[in-house]
N, C-alpha and C positions, 0 to 999 in steps of 0.2 A: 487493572492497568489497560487503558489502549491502547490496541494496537493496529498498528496501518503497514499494509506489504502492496507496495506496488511493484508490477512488472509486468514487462511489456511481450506481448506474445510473439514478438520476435526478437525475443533476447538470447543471444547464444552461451549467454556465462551461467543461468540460472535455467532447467527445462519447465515448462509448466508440468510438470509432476508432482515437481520440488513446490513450486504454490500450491499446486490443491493440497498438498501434503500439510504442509503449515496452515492451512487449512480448516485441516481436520482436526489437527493437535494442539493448538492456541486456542483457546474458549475467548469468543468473542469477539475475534479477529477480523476484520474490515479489508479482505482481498480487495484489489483493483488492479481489473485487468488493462493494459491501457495498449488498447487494438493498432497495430501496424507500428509499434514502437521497440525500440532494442533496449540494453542493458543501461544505458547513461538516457535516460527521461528527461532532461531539460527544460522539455516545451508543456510539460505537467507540472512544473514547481510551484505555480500559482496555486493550483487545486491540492497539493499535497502540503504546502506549507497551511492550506486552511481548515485544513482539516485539523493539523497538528493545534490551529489557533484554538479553533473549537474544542476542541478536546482540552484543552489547559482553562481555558473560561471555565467549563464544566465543571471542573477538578477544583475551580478557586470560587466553584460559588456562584458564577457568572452567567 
């Protein structure tokens, strides 16, 4: 299954610990770190929503 963790190295609700951590324990997993941003990423939804596209094309074949 993929999987996609985004967050923003200046987020106060999650530490980057807790990403490299998931990290290390998800096989497969597609970190993105998204520099000078906090916990609600909005101005990244384009590039996360395409990613998710991508990933579902893949899954159906496409």
């Amino acid at each position: 299954m993929p999987t996609h963790i985004w967050l923003g190295d200046r987020d106060s609700f999650v530490p980057r610990a807790m990403g490299e951590y998931l990290q290390r324990a998800i096989p497969h997993v597609d970190l993105h770190w998204a520099h000078g941003k906090g916990h609600f990423n909005i101005e990244d939804w384009d590039a996360i929503l395409a990613a998710c596209a991508l990933d579902i094309g893949k899954r159906r074949g496409g």
